[in-house]
C-alpha positions, 0 to 999 in steps of 0.5 A: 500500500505505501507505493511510495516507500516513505513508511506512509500512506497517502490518500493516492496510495490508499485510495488506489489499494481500496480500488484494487482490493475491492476489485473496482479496478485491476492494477494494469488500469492503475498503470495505463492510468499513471502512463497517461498522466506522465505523457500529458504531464509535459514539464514533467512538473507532477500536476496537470495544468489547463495547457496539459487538459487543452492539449488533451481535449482539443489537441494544437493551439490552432484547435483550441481557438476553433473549439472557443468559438463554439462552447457547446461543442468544446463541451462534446469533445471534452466529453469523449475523455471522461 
């Protein structure tokens, strides 16, 4: 459970043990999921910021200024990742 190997357990780690243990979900979901962070996770910085999410929902800057134009369908694309 301490993934971390510091001797504690986080909210992360213990929320990720639960979900495993309970069988919610397998450990190569976890692992696809943790991927798919690092590679949005482009300054390597740990967290996600807007351009990361942008990035992730519409693609280059040149798309994202087409989708500002049209709320309702940037809300049909964001969508397709949730």
């Amino acid at each position: 459970m301490d993934f971390g190997g510091d001797g504690k357990v986080n909210s992360e780690e213990f929320m990720v043990f639960m979900l495993v243990a309970l069988g919610k979900v397998d450990t190569s979901d976890i692992e696809e999921i943790q991927a798919l962070f690092r590679t949005l996770d482009r300054n390597k910085g740990g967290y996600l910021d807007m351009n990361d999410i942008c990035n992730m929902a519409f693609g280059d800057a040149e798309a994202r200024k087409s989708q500002r134009s049209s709320p309702a369908k940037s809300m049909r694309s964001a969508d397709s990742y949730v």
